[in-house]
C-alpha positions as CSV (number, residue, x, y, z in Angstrom):
1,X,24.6,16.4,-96.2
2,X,26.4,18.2,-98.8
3,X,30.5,18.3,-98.6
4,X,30.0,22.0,-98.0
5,X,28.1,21.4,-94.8
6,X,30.6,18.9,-93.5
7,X,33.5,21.1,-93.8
8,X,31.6,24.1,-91.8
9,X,30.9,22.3,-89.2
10,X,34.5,20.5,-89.2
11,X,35.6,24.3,-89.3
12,X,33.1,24.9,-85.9
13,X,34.1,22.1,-83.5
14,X,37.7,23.0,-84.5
15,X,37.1,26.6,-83.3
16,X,35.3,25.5,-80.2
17,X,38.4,23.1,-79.3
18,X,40.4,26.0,-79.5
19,X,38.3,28.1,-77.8
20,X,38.4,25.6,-74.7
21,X,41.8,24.7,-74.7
22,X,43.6,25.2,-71.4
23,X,46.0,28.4,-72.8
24,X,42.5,29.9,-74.0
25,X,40.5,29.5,-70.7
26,X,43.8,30.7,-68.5
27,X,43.4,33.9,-70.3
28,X,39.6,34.6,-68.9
29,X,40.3,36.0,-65.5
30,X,39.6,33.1,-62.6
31,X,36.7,33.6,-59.9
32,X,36.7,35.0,-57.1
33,X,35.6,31.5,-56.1
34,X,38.7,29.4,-56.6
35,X,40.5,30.8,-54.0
36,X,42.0,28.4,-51.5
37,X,41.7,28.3,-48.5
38,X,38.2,30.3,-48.9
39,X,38.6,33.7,-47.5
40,X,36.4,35.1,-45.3
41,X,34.7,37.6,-47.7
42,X,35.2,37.7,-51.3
43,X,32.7,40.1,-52.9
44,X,33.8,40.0,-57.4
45,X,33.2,43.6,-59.6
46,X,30.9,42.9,-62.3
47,X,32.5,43.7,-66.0
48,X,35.7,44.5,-63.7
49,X,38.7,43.4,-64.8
50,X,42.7,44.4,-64.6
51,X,45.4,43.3,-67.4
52,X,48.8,42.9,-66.0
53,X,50.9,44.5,-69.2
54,X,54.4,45.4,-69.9
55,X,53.7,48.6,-68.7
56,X,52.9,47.4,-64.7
57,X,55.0,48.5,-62.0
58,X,54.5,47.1,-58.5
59,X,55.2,49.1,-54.7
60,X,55.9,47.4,-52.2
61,X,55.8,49.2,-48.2
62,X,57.7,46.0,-47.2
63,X,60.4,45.3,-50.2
64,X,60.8,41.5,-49.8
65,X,57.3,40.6,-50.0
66,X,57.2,42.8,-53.3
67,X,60.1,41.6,-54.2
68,X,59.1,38.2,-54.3
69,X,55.9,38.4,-56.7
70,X,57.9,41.1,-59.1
71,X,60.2,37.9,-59.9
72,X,57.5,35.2,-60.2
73,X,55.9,37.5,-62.8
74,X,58.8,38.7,-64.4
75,X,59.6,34.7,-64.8
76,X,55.9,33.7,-66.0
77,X,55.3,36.9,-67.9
78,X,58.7,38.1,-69.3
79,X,57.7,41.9,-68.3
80,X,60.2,44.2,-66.5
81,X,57.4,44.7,-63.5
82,X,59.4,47.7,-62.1
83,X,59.7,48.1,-58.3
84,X,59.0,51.9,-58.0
85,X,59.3,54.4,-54.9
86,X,55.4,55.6,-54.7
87,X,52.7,53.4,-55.3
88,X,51.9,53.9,-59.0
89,X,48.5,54.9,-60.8
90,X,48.1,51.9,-62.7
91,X,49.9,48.9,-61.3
92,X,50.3,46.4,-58.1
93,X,50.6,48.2,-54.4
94,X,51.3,46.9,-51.2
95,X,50.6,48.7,-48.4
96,X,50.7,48.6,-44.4
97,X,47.4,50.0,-43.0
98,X,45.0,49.3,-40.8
99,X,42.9,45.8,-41.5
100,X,40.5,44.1,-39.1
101,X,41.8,40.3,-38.0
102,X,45.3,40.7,-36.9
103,X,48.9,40.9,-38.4
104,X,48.3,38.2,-40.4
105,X,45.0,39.6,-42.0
106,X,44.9,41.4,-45.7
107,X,42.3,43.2,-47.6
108,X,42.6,43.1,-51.5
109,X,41.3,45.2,-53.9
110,X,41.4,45.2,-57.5
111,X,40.1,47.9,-59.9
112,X,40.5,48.7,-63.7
113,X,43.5,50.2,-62.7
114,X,45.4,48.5,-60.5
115,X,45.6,46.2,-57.6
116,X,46.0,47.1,-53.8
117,X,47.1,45.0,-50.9
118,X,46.3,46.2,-47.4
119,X,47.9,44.8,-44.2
120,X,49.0,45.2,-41.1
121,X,52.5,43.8,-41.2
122,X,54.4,42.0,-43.4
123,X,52.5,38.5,-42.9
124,X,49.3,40.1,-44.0
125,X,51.0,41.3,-47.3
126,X,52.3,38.0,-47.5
127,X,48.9,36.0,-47.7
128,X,47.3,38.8,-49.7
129,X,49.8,38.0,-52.3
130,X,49.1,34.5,-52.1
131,X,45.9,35.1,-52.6
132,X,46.6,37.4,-55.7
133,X,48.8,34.4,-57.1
134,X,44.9,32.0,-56.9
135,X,43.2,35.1,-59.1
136,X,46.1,35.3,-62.0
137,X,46.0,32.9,-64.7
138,X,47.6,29.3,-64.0
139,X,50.6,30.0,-66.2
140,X,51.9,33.1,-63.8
141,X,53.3,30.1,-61.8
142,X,55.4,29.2,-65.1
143,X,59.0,29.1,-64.6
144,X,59.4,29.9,-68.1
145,X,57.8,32.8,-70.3
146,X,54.4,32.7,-71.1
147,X,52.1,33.9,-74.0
148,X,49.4,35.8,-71.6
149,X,47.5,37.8,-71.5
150,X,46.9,38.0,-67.3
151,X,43.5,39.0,-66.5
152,X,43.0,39.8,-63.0
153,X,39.0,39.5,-61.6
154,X,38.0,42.6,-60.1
155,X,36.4,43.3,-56.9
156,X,37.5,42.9,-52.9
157,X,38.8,40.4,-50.9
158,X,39.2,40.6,-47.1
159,X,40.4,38.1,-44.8
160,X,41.8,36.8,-41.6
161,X,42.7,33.2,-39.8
162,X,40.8,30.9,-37.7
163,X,43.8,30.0,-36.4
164,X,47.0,31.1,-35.4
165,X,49.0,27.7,-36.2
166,X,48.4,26.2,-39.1
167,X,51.2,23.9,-39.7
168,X,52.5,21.5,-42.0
169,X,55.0,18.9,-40.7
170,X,58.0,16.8,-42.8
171,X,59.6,13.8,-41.3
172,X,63.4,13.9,-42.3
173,X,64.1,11.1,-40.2
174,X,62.8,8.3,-41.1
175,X,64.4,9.3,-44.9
176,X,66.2,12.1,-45.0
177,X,65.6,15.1,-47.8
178,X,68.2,17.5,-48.8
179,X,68.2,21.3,-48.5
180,X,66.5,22.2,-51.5
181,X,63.4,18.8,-51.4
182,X,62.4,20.9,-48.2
183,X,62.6,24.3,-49.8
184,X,60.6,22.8,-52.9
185,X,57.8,21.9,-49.7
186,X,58.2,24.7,-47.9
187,X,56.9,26.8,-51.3
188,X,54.0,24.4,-52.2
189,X,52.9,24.8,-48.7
190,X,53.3,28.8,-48.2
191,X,50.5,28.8,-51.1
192,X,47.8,27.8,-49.1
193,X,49.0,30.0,-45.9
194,X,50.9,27.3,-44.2
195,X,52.3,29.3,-41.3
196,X,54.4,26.4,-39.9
197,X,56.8,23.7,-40.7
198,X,57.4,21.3,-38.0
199,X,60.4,19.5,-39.0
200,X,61.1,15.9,-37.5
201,X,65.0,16.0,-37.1
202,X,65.4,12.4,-34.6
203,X,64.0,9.2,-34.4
204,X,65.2,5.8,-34.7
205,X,66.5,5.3,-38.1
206,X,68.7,9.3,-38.2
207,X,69.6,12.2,-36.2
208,X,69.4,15.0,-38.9
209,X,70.9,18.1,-37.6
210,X,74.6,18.9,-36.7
211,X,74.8,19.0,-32.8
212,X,78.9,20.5,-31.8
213,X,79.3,19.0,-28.2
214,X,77.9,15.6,-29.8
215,X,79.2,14.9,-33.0
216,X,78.8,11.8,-34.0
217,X,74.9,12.3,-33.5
218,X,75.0,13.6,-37.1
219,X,78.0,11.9,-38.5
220,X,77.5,8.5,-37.2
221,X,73.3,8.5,-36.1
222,X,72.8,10.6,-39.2
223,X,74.5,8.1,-41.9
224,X,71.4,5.7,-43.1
225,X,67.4,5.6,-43.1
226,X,64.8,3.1,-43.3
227,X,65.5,0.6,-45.5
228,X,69.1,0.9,-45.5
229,X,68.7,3.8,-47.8
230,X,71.0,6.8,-48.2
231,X,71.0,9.2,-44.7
232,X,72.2,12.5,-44.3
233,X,72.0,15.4,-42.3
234,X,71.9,19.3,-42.1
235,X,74.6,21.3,-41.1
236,X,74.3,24.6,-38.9
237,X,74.5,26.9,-42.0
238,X,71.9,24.7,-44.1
239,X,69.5,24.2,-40.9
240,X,70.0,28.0,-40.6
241,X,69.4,29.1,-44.4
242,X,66.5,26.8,-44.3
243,X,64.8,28.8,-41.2
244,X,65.4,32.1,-43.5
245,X,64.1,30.2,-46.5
246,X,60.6,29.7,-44.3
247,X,60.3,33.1,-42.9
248,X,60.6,34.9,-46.0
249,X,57.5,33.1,-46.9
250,X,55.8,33.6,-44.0
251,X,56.6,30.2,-42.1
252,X,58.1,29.3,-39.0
253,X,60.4,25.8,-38.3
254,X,59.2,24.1,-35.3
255,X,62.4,21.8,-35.2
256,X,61.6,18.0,-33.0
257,X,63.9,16.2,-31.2
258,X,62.0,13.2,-30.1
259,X,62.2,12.2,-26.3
260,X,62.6,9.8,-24.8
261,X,62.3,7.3,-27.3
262,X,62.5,7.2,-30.9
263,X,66.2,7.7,-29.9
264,X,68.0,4.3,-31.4
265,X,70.0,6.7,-33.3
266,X,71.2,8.6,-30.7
267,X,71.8,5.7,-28.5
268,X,74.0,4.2,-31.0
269,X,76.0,7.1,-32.1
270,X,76.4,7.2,-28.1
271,X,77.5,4.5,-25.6
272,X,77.0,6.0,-22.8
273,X,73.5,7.5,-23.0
274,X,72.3,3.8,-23.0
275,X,72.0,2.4,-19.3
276,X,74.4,-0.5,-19.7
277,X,77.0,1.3,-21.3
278,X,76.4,-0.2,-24.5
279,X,75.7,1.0,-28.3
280,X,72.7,-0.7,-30.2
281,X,73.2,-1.3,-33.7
282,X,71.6,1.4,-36.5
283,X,68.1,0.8,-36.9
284,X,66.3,0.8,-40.5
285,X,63.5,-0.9,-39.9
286,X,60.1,0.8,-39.0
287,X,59.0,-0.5,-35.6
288,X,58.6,1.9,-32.6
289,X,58.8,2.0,-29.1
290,X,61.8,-0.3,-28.5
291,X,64.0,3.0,-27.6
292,X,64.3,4.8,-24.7
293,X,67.2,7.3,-23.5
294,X,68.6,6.0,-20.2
295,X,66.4,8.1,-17.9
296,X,68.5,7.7,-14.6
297,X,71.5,9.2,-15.8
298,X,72.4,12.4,-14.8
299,X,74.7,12.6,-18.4
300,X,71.0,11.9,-19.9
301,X,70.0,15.7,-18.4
302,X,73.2,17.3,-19.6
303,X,73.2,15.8,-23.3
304,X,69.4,16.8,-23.7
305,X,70.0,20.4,-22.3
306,X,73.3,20.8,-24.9
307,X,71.5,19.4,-27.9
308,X,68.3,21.5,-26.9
309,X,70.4,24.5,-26.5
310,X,72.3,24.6,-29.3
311,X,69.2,23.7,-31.3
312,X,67.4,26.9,-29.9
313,X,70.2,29.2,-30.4
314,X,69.7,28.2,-34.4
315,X,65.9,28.9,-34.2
316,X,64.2,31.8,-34.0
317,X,61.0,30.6,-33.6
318,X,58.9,30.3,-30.2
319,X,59.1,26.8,-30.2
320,X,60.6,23.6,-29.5
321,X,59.2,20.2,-30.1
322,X,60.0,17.4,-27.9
323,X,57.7,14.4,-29.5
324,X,57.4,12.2,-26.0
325,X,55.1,10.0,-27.8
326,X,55.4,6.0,-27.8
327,X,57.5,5.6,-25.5
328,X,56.7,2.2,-24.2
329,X,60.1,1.0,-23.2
330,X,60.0,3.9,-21.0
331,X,58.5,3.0,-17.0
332,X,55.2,5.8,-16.6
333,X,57.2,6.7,-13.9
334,X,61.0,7.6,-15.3
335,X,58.5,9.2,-18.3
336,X,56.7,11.4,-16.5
337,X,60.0,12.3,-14.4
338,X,62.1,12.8,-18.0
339,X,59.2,14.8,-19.7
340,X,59.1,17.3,-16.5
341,X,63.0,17.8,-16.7
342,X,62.9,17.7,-20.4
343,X,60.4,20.5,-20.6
344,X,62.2,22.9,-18.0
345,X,65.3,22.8,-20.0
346,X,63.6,23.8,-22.7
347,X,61.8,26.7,-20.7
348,X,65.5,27.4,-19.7
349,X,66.5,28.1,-23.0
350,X,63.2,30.6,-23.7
351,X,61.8,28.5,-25.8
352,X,57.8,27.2,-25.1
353,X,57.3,22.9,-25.6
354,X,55.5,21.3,-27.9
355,X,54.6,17.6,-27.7
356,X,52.6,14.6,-28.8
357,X,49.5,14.2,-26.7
358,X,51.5,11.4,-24.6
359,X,53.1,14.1,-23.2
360,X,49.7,14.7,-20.9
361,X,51.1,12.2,-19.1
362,X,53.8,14.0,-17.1
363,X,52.8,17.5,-16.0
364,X,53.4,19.1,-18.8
365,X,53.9,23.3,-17.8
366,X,51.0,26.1,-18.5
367,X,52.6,26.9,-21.6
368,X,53.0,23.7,-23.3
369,X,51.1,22.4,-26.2
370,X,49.9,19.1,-27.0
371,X,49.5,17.8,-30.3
372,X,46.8,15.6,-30.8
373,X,47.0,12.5,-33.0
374,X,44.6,9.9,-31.7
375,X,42.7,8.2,-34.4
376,X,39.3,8.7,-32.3
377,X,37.7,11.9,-30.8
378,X,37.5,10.7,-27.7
379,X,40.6,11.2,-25.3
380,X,39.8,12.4,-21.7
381,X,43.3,13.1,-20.7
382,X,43.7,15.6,-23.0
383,X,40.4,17.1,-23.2
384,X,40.9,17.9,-19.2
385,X,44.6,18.8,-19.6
386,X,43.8,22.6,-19.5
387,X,46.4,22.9,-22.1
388,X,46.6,24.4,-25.6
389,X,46.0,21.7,-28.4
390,X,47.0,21.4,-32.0
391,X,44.6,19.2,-33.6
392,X,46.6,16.5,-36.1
393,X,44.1,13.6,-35.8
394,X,46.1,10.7,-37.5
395,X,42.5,9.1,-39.3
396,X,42.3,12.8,-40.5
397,X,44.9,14.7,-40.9
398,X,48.2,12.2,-41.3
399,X,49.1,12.8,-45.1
400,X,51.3,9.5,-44.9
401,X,48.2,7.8,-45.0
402,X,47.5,6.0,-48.2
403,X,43.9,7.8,-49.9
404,X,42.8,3.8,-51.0
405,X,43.8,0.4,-51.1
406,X,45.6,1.2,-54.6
407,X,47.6,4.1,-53.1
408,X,51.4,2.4,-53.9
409,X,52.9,4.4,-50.5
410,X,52.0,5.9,-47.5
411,X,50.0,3.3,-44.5
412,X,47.0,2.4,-43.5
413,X,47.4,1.8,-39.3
414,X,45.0,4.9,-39.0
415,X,42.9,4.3,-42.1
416,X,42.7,5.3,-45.6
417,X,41.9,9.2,-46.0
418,X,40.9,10.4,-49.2
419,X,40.2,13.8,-49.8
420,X,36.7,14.5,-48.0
421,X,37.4,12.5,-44.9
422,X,40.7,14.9,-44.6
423,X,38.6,18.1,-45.1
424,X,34.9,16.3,-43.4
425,X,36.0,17.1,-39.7
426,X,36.1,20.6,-37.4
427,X,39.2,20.9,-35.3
428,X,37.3,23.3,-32.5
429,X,34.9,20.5,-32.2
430,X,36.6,17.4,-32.9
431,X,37.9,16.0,-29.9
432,X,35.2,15.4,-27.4
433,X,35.2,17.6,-24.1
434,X,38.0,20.4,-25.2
435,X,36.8,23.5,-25.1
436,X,37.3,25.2,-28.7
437,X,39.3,27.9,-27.4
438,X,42.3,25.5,-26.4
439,X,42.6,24.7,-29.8
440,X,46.0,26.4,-31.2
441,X,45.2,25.3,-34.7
442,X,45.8,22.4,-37.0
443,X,48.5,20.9,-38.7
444,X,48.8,18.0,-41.3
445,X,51.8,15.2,-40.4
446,X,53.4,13.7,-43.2
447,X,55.9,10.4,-42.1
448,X,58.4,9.6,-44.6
449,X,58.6,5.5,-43.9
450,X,57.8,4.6,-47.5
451,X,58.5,8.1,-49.0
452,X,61.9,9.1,-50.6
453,X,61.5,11.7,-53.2
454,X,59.8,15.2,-53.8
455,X,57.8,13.7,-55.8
456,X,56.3,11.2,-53.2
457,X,55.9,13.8,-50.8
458,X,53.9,15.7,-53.1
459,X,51.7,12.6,-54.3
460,X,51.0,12.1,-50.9
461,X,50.6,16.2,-49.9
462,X,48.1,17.3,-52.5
463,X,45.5,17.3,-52.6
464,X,44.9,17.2,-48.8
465,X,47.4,19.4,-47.6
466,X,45.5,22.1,-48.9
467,X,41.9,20.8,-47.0
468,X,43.6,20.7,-43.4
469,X,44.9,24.4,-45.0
470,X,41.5,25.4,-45.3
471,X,40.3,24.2,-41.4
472,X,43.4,26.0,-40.1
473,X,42.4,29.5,-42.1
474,X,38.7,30.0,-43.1
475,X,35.7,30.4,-40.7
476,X,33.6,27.1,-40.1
477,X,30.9,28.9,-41.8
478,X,32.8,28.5,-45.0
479,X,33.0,24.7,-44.6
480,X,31.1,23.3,-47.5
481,X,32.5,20.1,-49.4
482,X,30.8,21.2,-52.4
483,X,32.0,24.1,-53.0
484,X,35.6,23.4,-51.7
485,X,35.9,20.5,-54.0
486,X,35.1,22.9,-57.6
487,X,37.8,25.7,-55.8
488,X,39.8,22.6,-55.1
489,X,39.8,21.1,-58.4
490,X,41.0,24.4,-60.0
491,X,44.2,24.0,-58.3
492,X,44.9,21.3,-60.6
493,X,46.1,23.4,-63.7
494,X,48.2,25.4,-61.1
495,X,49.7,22.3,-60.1
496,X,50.2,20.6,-63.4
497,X,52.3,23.9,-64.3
498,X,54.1,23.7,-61.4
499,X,55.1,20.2,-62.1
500,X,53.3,18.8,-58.4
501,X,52.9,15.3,-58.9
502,X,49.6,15.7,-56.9
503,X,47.0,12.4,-56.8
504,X,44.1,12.6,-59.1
505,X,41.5,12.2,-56.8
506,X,38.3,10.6,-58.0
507,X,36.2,12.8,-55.7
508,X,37.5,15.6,-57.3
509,X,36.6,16.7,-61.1
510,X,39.4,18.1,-62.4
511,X,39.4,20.4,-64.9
512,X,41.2,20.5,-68.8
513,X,44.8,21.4,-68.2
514,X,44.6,19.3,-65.1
């Protein structure tokens, strides 16, 4: 082969590693089919495609939503992206209209000339722009400036949830995680159309919220964490600006205070709430059910109904969660007789209950929910509770569950749950004997024992969080490992620009830029 020969095909590969290097593929517009969770109809133009320039403005009928994705571009892209008073001819729209599937529903549209959300409230435009953000090129979730260009595939998109709850919860109990760790969550999740963030705010080892008439709840119960490591709590203001935080992105808190165990914390910030008078000492460890409130007191009733209501006043929100589960140094009896009170001081307060499937075992009120998170499918009682269920399955759903016997956190009580068993199951039809139309919706738990950082959190988060996403949002039809692991392996890029320290799931093949 003569030298000549050589160099020209030196000179090729070079040009096709250039060619297929991550900044030159983000610059083809992505598929229609990357989109996650999987809409419910996503029908791509052919040869269509729209260029964000320098020269795109954006309307917005509702200004935060607009607001919002003007700032991420102008960050990723460096344009101005003018907010202007008329939807323009040749840029990004948001509209309110009329859209099959509820207020949370969308259509989007994109032509050679522009793009075009269409909702029926504010939630609708919301999750049409999340959608948008899965169609732009990976680096319009830069923080920084970015070379472009930013292709946008064209066609439509319409869609609606399966469910109505679809939530995501965060223990800040067990260790506790500072205003902006939640925030950080509260954004990775909104992505994938998380509509809920059920916040664990008591258990044995911290009492994380600010409670007036009961001080030292917070001060005292609120000052360490498993381990002996570093506690903490949240104020009023910080609870508060965490709630407006989530519902500009489309999320509601579901704050839990768990009842009547899980309460060490409580019972040694308080004497008196303990039947003999006495104080335990703070907990760190990680066993449960050794706690229980002292159920005969009549101070019990009035300290649940003054943390409950100042709790309630700070969250907007339809919900309260009172946990209820393992509660084993409780007597069936005093339970039952706690969870009844428990739940109509709730009611008092407007708010509707929430609890762990245990809570089945009072009488719980028409309107509460039970969460589900049995390890098997088959649970009787709550099949035949005639109650509304959200489906968190602990050998599916829990995302403290380690993915293998290599995973360095997380547990393995439930089993190990790597990325197919947490998408492999059908909430309507999972637990055995509940009719599908009890089933509220889904959420994945996440139980902070052996995680401390953001960064654990999202080791342990992603990649499943977003496959319990998809059985809360898309139609069953859509359900199809296959294709959700190629749409969920082109998240990877988004992530890696993000800077989610998301597992690298060997199920998955990850694309270059990964």
């Amino acid at each position: 082969m003569s030298l000549r020969t050589v160099l020209i095909l030196v000179a090729a590969l070079v040009a096709t590693s250039v060619s297929a290097s991550p900044s030159a593929r983000a610059a083809a517009p992505l598929s229609f089919g990357g989109v996650v969770p999987a809409p419910v109809s996503a029908t791509p133009a052919a040869g269509v495609t729209y260029r964000i320039t320098s020269a795109t403005s954006l309307y917005s009928d509702v200004p935060a939503v607009g607001e919002q994705l003007a700032r991420q571009l102008r960050r990723s892209t460096g344009f101005p992206v003018a907010i202007v008073a008329a939807p323009p001819a040749d840029g990004i729209s948001l509209r309110l209209g009329s859209v099959s599937g509820g207020e949370e529903a969308y259509r989007l549209d994109v032509t050679a000339t522009g793009i075009t959300v269409l909702a029926n409230g504010a939630a609708g435009l919301f999750n049409g722009v999340q959608t948008l953000r899965q169609l732009l090129p990976y680096a319009a979730d830069s923080a920084s400036v970015q070379p472009g260009p930013w292709p946008v595939q064209g066609g439509r998109i319409t869609d609606a949830p399966r469910y109505a709850y679809r939530g995501a919860m965060l223990d800040v109990a067990r260790h506790f995680f500072p205003l902006a760790a939640v925030q950080r969550y509260i954004d990775q999740i909104a992505l994938y159309k998380i509509n809920y963030l059920h916040l664990h705010l008591s258990d044995d080892q911290g009492w994380r919220i600010v409670v007036d008439s009961w001080p030292r709840l917070a001060t005292y119960g609120g000052s360490t964490a498993v381990g002996g490591d570093p506690g903490g709590y949240y104020t009023k203001a910080q609870y508060q600006e965490l709630v407006a935080y989530a519902a500009a992105r489309n999320i509601t808190v579901v704050p839990e205070i768990d009842l009547p165990g899980h309460t060490n914390a409580a019972l040694a910030s308080y004497a008196e709430l303990n039947c003999d008078g006495v104080a335990p000492p703070l907990y760190t460890g990680t066993d449960v059910g050794f706690s229980s409130l002292c159920t005969s007191k009549e101070l019990t009733y009035t300290f649940i109904d003054q943390v409950l209501g100042e709790l309630a006043a700070l969250t907007p929100g339809p919900y309260l969660h009172l946990g209820g589960d393992e509660a084993s140094s409780t007597k069936p009896a005093d339970y039952a007789a706690f969870m009844n009170r428990a739940q109509a001081i709730a009611a008092a307060h407007g708010k509707t209950v929430i609890g762990w499937h245990d809570i089945v075992k009072a009488t719980p009120l028409p309107s509460t929910v039970a969460q589900y998170w049995g390890t098997t499918p088959d649970d009787s009682a709550v099949a035949s509770a005639g109650r509304k269920v959200i489906m968190s399955p602990a050998s599916r759903a829990y995302l403290d569950m380690k993915y293998n016997r290599r995973t360095p956190l997380g547990q393995d009580w439930a089993g190990l749950i790597e990325v197919k068993d947490a998408y492999g199951w059908n909430p309507g039809t999972y637990l055995t004997g509940l009719p599908a139309q009890q089933v509220l919706g889904v959420e994945a738990p996440l139980w902070t024992e052996t995680i401390r950082t953001s960064a654990d959190i999202e080791y342990m988060a992603f990649p499943r969080l977003p496959a319990v996403a998809e059985l809360g949002w898309s139609p069953y039809a859509k359900h199809d490992w296959t294709a959700f692991k190629q749409r969920l392996g082109a998240q990877g890029p988004r992530w890696r620009v993000q800077g989610v320290n998301y597992y690298h799931s060997g199920q998955i093949t990850w694309p270059a830029g990964s």
